[in-house]
N, C-alpha and C positions, 0 to 999 in steps of 0.2 A: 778130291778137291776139284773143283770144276775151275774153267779157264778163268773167268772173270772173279773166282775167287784169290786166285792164284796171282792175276795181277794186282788186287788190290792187297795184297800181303806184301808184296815186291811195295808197293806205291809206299806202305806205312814206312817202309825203312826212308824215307824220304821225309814222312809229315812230323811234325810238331802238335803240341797243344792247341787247338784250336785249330788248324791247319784244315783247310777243307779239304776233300780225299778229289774233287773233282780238277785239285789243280794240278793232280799228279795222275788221272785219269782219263780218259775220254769219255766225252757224255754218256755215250752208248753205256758204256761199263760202267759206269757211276751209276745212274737210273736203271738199269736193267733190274728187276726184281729177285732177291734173293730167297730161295726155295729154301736152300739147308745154310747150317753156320758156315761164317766163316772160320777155320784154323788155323793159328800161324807154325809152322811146323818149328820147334826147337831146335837148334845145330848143337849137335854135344861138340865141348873143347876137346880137342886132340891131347892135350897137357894141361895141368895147372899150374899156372904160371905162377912167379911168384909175389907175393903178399907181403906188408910189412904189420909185426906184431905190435902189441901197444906200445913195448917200447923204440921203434922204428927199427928196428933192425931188419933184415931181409931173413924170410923161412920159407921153406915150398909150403903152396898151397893144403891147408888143410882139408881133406876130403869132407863133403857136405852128403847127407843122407840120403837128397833127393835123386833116384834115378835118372845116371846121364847128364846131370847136371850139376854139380860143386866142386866149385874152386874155396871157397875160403865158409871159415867156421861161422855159424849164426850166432849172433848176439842175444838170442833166445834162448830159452828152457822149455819153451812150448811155442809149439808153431802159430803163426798168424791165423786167425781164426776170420770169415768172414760175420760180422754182428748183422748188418744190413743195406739194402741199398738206399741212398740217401738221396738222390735224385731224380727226376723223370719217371715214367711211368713202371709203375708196381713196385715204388717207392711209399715209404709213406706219408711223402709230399707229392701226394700226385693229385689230390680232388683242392675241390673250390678256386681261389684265383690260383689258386699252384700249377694249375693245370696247365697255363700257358708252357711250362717248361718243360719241354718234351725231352731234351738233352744238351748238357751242358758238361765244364770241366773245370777243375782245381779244386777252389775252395779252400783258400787260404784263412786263418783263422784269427783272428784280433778278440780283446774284450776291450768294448766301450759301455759303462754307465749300467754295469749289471747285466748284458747282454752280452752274447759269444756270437761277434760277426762273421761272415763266410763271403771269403770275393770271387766270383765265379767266371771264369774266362768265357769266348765265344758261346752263344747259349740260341737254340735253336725255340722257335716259338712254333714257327709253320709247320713243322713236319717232325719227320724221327732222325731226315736225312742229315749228317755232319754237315751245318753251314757256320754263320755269325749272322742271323738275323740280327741279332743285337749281340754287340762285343764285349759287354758283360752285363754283369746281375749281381747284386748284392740281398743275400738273406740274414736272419737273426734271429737264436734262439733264445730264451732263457731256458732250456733244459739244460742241466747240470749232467747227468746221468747218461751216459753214450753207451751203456750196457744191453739195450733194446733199440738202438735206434737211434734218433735224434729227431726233433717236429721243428722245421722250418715256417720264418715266414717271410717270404720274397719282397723286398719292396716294392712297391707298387703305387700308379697316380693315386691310388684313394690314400695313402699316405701323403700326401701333398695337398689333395683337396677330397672333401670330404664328398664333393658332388659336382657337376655341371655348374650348379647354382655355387655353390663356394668359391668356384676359379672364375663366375664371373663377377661378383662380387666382389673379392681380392683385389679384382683385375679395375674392376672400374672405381676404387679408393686411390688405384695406382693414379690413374687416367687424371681424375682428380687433383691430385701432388701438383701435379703438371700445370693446371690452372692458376690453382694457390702459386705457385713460382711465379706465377707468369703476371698475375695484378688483373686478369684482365676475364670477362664473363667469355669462355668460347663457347660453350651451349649450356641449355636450362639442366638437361640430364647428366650433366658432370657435374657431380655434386659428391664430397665424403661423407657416406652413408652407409655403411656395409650392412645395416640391419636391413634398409629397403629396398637395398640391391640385392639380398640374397633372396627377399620375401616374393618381389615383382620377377625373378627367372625362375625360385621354385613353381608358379604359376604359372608363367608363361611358356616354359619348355627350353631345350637346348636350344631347339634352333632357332627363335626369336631373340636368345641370350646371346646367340652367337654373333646373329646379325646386327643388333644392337650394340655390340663391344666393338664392333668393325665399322660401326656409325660413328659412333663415339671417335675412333681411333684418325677414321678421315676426317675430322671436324679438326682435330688436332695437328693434323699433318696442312689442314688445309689454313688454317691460322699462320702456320707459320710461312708457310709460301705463298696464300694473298693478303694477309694483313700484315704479318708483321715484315713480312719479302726478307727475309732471312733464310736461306738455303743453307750456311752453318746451323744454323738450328735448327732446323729442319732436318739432317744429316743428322745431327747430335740424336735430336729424340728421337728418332728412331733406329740408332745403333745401338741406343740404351733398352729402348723395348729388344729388342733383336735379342742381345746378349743375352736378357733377363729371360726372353723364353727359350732361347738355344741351352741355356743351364737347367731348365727342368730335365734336358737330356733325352727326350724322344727322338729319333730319327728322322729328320726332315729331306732326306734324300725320296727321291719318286721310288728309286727299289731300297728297303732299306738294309740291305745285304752290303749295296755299296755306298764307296766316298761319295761326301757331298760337300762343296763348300758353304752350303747353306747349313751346317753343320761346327760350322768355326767361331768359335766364343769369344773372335780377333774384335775388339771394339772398332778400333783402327778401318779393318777391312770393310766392316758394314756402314761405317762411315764415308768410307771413301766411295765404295759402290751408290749407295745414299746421293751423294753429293753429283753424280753423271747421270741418274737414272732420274726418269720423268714420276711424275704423281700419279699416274695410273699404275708404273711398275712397282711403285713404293707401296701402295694399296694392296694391289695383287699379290705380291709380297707378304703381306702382315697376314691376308684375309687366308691362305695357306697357315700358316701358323699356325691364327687361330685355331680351324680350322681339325689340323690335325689336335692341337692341344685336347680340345672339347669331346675328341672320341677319344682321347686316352683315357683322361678323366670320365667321363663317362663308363667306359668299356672296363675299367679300372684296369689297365697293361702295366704288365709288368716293367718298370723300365729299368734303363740303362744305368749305369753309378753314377757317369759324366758323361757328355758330349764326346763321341766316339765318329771317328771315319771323317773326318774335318778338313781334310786337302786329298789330292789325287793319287797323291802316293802313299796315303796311310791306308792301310789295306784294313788294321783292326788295333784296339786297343786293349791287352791286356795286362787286369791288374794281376799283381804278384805277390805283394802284401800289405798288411796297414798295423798302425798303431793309434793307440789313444793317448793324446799329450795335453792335458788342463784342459777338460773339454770340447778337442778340437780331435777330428778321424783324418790323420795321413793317409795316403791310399798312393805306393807305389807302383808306378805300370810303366811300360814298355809299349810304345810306338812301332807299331808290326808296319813296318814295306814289304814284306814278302816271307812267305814261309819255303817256297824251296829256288833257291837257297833263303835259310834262317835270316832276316835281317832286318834292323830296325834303323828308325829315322833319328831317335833317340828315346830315353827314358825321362820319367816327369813325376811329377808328385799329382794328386788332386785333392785337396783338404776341404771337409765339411765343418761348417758350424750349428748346424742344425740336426745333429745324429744320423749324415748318412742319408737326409732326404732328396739333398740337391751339394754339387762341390761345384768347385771353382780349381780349374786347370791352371796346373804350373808348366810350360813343355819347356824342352831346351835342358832340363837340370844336368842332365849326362848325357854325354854324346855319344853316338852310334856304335864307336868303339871302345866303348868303355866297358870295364869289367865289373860297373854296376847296373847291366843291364836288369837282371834280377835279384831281385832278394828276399833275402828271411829278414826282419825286425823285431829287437827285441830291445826292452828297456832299465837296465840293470848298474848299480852302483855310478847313480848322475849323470849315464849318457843312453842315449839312444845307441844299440849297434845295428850295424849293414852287414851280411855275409852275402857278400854278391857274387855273382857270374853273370860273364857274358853272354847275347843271344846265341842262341842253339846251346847244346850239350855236351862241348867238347873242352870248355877250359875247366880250369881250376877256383877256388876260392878266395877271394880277397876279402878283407874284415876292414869295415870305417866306422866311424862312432862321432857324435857330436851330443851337444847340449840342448837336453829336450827343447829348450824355444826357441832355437837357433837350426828345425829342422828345414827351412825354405833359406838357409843362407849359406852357399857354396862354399863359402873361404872359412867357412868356421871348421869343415869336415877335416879331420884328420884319419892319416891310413896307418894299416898294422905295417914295420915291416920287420917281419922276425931277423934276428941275431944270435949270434954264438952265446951273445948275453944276456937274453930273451927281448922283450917286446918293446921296438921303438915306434912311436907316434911321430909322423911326417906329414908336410903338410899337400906333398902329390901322390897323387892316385900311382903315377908314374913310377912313383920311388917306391911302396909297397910289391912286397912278394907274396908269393902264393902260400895261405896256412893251413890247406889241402891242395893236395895236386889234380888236375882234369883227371877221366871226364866227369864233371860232376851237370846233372839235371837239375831238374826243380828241386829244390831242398827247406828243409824246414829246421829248426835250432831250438831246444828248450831246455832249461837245466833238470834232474831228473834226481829226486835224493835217493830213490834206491839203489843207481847206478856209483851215487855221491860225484855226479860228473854232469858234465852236458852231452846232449844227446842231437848226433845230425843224423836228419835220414834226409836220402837223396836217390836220384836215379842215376844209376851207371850204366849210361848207352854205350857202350864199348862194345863193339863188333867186327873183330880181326879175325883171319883165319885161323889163326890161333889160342883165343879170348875171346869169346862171343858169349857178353852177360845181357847188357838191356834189363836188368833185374833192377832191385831198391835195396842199398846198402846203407850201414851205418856208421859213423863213427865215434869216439867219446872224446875229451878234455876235461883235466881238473879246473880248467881256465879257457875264460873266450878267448885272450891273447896267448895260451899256452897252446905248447905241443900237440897236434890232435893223433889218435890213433889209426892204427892202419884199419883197414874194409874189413867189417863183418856183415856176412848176409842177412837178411831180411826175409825179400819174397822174391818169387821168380815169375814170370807168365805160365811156366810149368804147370805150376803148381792152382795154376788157374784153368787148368786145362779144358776141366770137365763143362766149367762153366763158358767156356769161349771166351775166356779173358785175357783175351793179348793187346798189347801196347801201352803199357804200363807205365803209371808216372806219378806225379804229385803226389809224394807220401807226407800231408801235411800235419802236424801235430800242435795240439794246446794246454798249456799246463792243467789246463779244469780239468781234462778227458784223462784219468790216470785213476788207477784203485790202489789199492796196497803201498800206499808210500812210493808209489809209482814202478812198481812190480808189474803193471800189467799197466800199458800204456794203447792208447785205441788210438789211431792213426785213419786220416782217410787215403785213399787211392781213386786215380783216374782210371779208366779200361777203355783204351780206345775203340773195342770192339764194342761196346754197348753204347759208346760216350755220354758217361755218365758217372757220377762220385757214390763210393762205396765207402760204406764204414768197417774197417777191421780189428781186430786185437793183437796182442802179442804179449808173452809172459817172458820178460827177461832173464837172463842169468847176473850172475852175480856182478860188482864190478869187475870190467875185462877181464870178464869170464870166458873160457874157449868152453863151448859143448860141441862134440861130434858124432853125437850118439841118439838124439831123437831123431824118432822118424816124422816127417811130413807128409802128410794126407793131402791129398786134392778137394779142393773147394767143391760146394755145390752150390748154385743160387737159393738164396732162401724163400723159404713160401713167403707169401705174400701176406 
């Protein structure tokens, strides 16, 4: 292993999902060109410490087959197999606008409206190298079948607008509204006409379409500050344009790697900047927007789920899961200030009404130290449930649940908090205990009939002198609010050897992705050495079945 590979193994014990490698690097090491892989070298445990069996009691570790490496029995009958790379390049999401994703991570899974959606953390556009060009990506499949593969499709501006011509059009029926409120003629070519506005830019071209909507737009601005001399309204319209195109979610920062507050979907804030700034900065202003808007569209990029990087301290946003509730896509994420140390500013919701084309941010919903900084969601017997943890990977599990249409209202949420007598509903987060113990990582929850149980998988970064897993563990319950079972292994980075697949995480799962009455259940995985999402399998054992007897084979990357 060469030096700078050597540091950046040391560096992962530090990174997160998403987590750029160069904040734990030095340039030089970051950008240096890597000639051969990197490997993360395995610490075998001195001991196997001990494990609790399904019925919680305390047992020594049951020996695991993989050399040098098991503490506790696999929840399998046949080992994780890899199906395919699902990601980035020599994926088979890698040609036409796919292209733009060179590398990204999670892929948490929701069904909305016949569709199986995927929320994708930091995702790189520019390059191969680990950044957050954009702090997420939302794709969607209707394949059913996860036996070969799966065929994404990324969202994208031409999902919003069909063309150049369509977002200017759109755009100048908006422009229009404006008038109509107003009683009053501010120019001949504001007019609601979306047939003639699409027919006069597909002719003319973007850039007279673009110029023209930014004519338009100062005619508007200029109405209200020398005719009508209204400076609140002035300020208004154009906090309201502001929002409406900060929520298509492109990047409006000059690098868009980083925060910007021209990134903030604050009504308020563009309002009040509005109300100090002159008519030329107001213009200036809008004609950037534009500006970028018309090459997204155009270029059709991939974008973002929501408005991301919005104040100086939010480094990134990611999501962690969604649901679909009466045709409306919850989308929970976490507000990243920093990955080393793990820490957020809070957690938030971001809900679409339009499938996922464009959301409208909720921030604030959970605060920095709350133990729902992440989660699984799932929707089962009249309420939504939360299985959350906190930022980083070191606590435990907490279980919340509320009433599907009461998911944006705080005081409705109720928490688990197990007893001697089993499951009390409380109404602080405070008063809940833990219904898994730390460390638990990203984790995912689904009920699973061949187990006749529920099934978590999760990463266990646990790395003691004595205990060094970092691996993807399982647990089962005949109940969300019941008992859950002690750790059974999964997969290890071991076992990813061959392939260079160390830094393992997101083992997300979806009830569609299952064969056999859900005997063989296909799971994705993160690898932070390639960063990028993997599709695997796995063939279970019975319920709370112990096997210690198959062997596991080392992975290969699949041809392409």
């Amino acid at each position: 292993m060469k030096v700078r590979d050597l540091i950046a193994a040391i560096a992962l014990a530090s990174c997160s999902p998403g987590c750029v490698l160069a904040d734990a690097l030095s340039e030089a090491a970051f950008f240096s060109p890597r000639s051969e892989p990197v490997s993360l070298p395995e610490p075998v445990p001195s001991a196997a410490p001990a494990i609790s069996d399904a019925s919680g009691s305390e047992t020594s570790g049951a020996a695991s087959p993989a050399a040098g490496r098991g503490v506790l029995a696999p929840i399998w009958k046949k080992a994780p197999e890899l199906v395919s790379k699902l990601t980035g390049p020599g994926s088979p999401n890698a040609s036409g606008l796919n292209v733009q994703v060179k590398g990204t991570d999670l892929g948490s899974m929701f069904e909305h409206k016949g569709r199986t959606y995927f929320a994708f953390g930091d995702t790189n556009i520019l390059d191969d190298v680990p950044a957050n060009h954009l702090s997420n990506v939302l794709a969607y499949t209707t394949d059913k079948d996860a036996s070969d593969g799966l065929e994404l499709h990324y969202v994208n501006f031409r999902d919003l607008f069909a063309d150049a011509a369509d977002f200017y059009a759109k755009e100048s029926d908006i422009q229009a509204e404006e008038e109509i409120k107003e009683s009053f003629d501010i120019d001949k070519d504001i007019v609601k006409n979306y047939d003639a506005h699409r027919s006069w830019a597909s002719a003319q071209g973007r850039a007279a379409a673009e110029s023209e909507l930014l004519r338009k737009a100062e005619r508007i601005f200029g109405y209200y500050s020398s005719i009508k001399k209204d400076r609140a309204s002035l300020a208004d319209y154009y906090a309201r344009l502001t929002v409406r195109l900060v929520n298509f979610a492109t990047s409006f920062s000059d690098d868009i790697a980083k925060p910007s507050l021209r990134n903030n979907a604050s009504y308020k804030a563009h309002y009040d900047w509005a109300m100090g700034a002159s008519l030329s900065e107001i213009v200036k202003e809008t004609r950037f927007r534009y500006g970028r808007l018309f090459s997204a569209v155009e270029q059709a990029w991939v974008k973002q789920i929501f408005t991301s990087k919005t104040f100086p301290e939010e480094y990134t946003d990611i999501p962690t899961n969604g649901i679909s509730v009466g045709g409306r896509i919850y989308l929970h994420f976490m507000s990243i200030k920093s990955w080393t140390p793990w820490m957020v500013n809070f957690a938030g919701f971001a809900y679409s009404d339009d499938d996922g084309k464009t959301f409208t941010r909720v921030d604030n919903f959970f605060p920095a130290d709350s133990n729902f900084a992440q989660v699984s969601m799932l929707q089962e017997g009249g309420y939504v449930y939360l299985f959350g943890i906190p930022a980083g990977r070191a606590g435990g599990v907490k279980l919340a649940r509320v009433e599907p249409g009461r998911i944006l209202d705080k005081s409705a949420y109720r928490y688990c908090r197990m007893t001697e007598g089993g499951a009390a509903w409380v109404g602080s987060e405070a008063e809940a205990n833990f219904i898994v113990p730390g460390p638990v990582g990203e984790l995912s929850v689904q009920w699973n009939p061949f187990l006749k149980s529920w099934l978590m998988l999760y990463l266990n970064d646990k790395d003691t002198p004595s205990d060094r897993r970092r691996w993807i563990e399982a647990r089962t319950a005949p109940a969300l609010d019941a008992p859950w079972s002690g750790e059974k292994f999964v997969i290890a980075p071991s076992d990813l050897s061959s392939m260079d697949g160390w830094g393992i995480y997101g083992p997300f799962m979806h009830p569609l992705y299952t064969s056999g009455d859900g005997e063989t259940v296909y799971f994705l995985l993160s690898m932070w050495s390639h960063y990028n999402v993997f599709v695997l399998k796995t063939k279970l054992a019975g319920p709370y079945a112990v096997n210690t007897t198959q062997t596991r084979i080392p992975m290969a990357m699949p041809a392409n």
